[in-house]
Short mmCIF file of the C-alpha atoms (twelve columns), coordinates in Angstrom:
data_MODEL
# 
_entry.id   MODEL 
# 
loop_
_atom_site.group_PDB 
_atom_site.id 
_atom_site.type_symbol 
_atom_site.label_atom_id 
_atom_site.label_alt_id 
_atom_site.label_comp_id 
_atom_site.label_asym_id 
_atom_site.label_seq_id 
_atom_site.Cartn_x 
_atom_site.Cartn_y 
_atom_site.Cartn_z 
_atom_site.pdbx_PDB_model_num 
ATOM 1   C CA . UNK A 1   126.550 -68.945  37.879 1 
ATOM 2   C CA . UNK A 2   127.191 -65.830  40.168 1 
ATOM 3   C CA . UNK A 3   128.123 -66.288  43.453 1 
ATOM 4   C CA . UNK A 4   124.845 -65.394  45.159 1 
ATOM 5   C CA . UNK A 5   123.041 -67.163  42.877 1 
ATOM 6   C CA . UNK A 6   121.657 -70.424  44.631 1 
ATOM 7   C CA . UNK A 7   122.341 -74.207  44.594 1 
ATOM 8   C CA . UNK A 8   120.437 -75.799  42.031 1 
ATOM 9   C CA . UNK A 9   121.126 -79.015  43.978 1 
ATOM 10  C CA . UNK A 10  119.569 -77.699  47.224 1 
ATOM 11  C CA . UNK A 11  116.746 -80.552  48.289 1 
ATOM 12  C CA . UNK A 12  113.095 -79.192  48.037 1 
ATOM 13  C CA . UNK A 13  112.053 -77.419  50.462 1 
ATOM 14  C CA . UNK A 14  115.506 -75.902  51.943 1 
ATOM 15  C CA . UNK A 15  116.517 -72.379  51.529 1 
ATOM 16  C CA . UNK A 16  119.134 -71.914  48.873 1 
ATOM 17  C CA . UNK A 17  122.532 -71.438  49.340 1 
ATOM 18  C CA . UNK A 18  124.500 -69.211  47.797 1 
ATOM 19  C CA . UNK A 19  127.620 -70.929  46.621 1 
ATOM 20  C CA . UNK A 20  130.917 -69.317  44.279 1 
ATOM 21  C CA . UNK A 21  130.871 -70.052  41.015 1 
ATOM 22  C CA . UNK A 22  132.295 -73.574  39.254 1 
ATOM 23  C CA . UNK A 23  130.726 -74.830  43.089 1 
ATOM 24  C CA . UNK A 24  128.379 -77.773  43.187 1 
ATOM 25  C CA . UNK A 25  127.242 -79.817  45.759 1 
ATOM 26  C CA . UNK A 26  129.053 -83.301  46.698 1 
ATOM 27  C CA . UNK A 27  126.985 -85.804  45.914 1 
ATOM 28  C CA . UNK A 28  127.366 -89.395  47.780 1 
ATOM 29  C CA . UNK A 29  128.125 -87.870  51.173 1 
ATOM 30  C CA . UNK A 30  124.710 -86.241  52.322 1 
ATOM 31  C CA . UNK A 31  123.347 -89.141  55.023 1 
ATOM 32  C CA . UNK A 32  124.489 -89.366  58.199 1 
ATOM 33  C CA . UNK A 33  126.112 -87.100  59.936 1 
ATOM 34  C CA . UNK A 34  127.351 -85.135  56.557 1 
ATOM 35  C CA . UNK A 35  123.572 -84.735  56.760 1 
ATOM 36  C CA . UNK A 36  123.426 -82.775  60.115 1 
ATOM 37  C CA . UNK A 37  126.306 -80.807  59.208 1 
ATOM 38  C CA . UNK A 38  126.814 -80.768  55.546 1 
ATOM 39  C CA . UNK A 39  125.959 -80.314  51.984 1 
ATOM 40  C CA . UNK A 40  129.907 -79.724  51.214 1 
ATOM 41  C CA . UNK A 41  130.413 -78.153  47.498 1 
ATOM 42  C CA . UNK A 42  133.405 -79.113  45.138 1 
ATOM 43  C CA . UNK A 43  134.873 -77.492  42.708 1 
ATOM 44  C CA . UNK A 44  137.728 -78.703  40.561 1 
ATOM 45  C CA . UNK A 45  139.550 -76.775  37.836 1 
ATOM 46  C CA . UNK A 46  142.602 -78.955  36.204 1 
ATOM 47  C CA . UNK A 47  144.606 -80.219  39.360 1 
ATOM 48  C CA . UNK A 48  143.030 -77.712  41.747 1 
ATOM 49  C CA . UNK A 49  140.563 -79.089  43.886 1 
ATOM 50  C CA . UNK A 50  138.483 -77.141  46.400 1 
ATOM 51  C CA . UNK A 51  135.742 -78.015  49.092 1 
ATOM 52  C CA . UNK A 52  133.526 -75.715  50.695 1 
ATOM 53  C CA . UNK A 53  130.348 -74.817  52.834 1 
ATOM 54  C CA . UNK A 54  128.554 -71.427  53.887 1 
ATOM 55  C CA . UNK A 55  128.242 -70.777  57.324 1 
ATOM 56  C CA . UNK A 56  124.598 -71.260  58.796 1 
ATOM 57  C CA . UNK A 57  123.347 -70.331  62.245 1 
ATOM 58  C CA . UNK A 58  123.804 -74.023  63.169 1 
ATOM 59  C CA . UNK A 59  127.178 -74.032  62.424 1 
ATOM 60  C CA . UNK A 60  127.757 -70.900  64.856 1 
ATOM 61  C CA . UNK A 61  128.545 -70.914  68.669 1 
ATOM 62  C CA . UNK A 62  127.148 -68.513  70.903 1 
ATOM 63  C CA . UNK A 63  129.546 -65.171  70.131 1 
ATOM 64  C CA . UNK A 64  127.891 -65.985  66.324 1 
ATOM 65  C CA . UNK A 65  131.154 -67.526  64.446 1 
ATOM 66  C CA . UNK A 66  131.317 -70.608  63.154 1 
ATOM 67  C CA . UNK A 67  131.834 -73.399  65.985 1 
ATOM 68  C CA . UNK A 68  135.613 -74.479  65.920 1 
ATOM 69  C CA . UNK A 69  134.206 -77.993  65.972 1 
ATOM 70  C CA . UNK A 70  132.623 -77.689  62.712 1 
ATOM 71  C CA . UNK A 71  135.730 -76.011  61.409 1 
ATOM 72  C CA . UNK A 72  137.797 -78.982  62.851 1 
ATOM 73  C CA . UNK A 73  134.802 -81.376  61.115 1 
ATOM 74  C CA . UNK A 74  135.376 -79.779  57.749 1 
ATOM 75  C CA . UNK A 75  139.390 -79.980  57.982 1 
ATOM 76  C CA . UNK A 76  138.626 -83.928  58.952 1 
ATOM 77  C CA . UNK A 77  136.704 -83.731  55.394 1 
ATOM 78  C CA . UNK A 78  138.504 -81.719  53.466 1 
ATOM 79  C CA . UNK A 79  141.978 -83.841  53.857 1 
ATOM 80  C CA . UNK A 80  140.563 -87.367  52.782 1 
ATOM 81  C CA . UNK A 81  138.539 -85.592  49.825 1 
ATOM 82  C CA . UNK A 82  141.360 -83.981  48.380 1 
ATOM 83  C CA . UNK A 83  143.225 -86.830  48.826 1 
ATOM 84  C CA . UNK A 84  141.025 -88.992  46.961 1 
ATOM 85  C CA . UNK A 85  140.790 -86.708  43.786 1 
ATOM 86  C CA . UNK A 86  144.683 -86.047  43.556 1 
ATOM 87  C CA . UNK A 87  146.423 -88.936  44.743 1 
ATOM 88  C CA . UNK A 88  146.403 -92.124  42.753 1 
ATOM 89  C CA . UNK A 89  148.244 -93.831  45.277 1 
ATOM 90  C CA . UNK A 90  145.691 -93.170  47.264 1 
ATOM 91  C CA . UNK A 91  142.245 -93.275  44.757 1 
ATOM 92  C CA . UNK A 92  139.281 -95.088  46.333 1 
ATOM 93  C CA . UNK A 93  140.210 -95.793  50.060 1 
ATOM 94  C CA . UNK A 94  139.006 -94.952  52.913 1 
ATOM 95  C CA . UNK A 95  141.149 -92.837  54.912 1 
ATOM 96  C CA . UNK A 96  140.379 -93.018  58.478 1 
ATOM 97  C CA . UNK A 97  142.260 -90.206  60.756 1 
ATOM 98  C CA . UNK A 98  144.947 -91.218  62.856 1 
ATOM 99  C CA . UNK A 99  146.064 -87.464  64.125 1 
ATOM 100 C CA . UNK A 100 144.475 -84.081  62.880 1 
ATOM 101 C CA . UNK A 101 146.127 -80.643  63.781 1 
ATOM 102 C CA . UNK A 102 143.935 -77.630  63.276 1 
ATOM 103 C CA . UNK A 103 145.391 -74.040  64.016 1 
ATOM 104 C CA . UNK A 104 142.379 -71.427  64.077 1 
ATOM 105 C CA . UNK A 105 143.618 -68.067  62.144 1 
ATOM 106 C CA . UNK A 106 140.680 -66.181  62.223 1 
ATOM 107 C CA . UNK A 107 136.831 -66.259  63.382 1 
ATOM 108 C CA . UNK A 108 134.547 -67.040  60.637 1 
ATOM 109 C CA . UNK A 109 131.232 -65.108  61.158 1 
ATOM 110 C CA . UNK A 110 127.882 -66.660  60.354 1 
ATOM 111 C CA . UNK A 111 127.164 -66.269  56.485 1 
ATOM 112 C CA . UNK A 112 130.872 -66.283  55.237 1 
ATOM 113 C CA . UNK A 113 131.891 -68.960  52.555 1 
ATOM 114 C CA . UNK A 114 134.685 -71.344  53.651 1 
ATOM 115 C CA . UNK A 115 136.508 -73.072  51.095 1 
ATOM 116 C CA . UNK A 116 139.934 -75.089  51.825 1 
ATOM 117 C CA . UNK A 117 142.694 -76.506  49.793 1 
ATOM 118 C CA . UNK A 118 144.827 -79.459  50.724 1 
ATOM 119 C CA . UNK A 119 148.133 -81.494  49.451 1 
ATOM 120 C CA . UNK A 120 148.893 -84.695  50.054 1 
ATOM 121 C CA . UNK A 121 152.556 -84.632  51.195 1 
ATOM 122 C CA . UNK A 122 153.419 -87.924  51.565 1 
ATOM 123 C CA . UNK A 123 151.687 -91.321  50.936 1 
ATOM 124 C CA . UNK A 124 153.383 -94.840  52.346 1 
ATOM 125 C CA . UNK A 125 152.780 -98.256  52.318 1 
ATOM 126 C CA . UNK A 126 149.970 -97.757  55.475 1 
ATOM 127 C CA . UNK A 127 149.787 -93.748  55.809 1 
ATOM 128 C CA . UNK A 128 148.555 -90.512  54.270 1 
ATOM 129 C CA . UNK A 129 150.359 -87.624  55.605 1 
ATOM 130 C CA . UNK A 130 148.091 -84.897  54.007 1 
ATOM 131 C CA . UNK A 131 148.201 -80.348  54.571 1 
ATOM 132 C CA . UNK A 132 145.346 -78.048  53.786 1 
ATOM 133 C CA . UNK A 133 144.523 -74.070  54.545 1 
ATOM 134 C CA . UNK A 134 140.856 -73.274  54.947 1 
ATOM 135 C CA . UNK A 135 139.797 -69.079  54.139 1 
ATOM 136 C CA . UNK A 136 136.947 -67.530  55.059 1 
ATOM 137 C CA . UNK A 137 135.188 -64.756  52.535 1 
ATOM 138 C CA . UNK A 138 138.810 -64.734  51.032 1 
ATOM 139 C CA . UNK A 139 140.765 -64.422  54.731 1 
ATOM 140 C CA . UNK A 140 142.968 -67.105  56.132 1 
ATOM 141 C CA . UNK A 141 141.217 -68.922  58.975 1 
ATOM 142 C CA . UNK A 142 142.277 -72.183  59.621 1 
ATOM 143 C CA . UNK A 143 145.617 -74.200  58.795 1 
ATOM 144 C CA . UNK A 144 145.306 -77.278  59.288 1 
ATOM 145 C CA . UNK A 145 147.346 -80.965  58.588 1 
ATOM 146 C CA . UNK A 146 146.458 -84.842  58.938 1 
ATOM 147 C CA . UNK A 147 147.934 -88.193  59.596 1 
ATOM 148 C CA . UNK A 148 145.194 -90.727  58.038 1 
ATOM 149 C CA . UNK A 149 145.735 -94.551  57.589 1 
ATOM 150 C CA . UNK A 150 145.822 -96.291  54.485 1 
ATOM 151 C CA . UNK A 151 142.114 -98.765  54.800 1 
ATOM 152 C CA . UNK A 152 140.610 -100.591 52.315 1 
ATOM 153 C CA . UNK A 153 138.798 -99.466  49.303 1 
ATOM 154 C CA . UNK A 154 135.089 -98.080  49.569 1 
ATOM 155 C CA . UNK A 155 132.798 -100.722 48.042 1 
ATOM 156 C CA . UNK A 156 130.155 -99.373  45.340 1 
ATOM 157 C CA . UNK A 157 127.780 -98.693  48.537 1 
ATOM 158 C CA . UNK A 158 130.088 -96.306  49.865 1 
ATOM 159 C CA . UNK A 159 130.907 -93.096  47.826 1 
ATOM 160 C CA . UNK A 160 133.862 -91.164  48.325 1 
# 
């Protein structure tokens, strides 16, 4: 796939987005609010796991970059997800946030792909202590780290 080639997952109806190769939507996640803010993408190659979105007018504030609370919204994603996929001390549990610290780098204009990265630092008996850097068209934006607690697992009705 080339990267302005659009999602083959988009629903009916939507305008495509053009997502970076090995990118494909997350299923599982697109009711509620994911649905007002969302589809996220994932891409995973070996260990490396990746999460990402392309900036749409709704997602911008009135100077046209994307809205530091979406930013803030995807960190408060992007952690948990990661998470998830590379810790099996952590595997299927929810993760609710206990503290999330998001340093802005850079704006991120309207159209630019964001895609983060994130390692889980430290897992205990009740906490995830979790770091992640989001980039923007390839430039630093957003640095970003998370305290999340330790919940139960999701049951089959709730996807991670």
């Amino acid at each position: 796939m080339h990267p302005t080639d659009p999602d083959p997952d988009a629903d009916p109806g939507t305008e495509p987005v053009a997502v970076p190769p090995g990118f494909h939507r997350l299923g599982g996640l697109n009711g509620g609010f994911i649905a007002a803010n969302g589809p996220l993408y994932l891409r995973r190659e070996g260990a490396r796991v990746q999460f990402g979105f392309r900036v749409e007018a709704r997602h911008c504030n009135i100077m046209g970059h994307c809205h530091g609370g979406m930013l803030a919204t995807f960190c408060d994603m992007l952690l948990p997800l990661s998470a998830h996929r590379k810790s099996e001390a952590v595997g299927l549990r929810f993760l609710p946030t206990i503290g999330l610290q998001v340093d802005y780098l850079a704006p991120v204009p309207l159209g630019a792909w964001v895609e983060g990265e994130a390692e889980v630092l430290r897992v205990t008996r009740s906490l995830v202590f979790i770091q992640g850097l989001v980039s923007a068209d390839g430039v630093p934006a957003v640095r970003c780290s998370g305290t999340f607690k330790l919940g139960p697992p999701f049951t089959d009705t709730a996807p991670a």
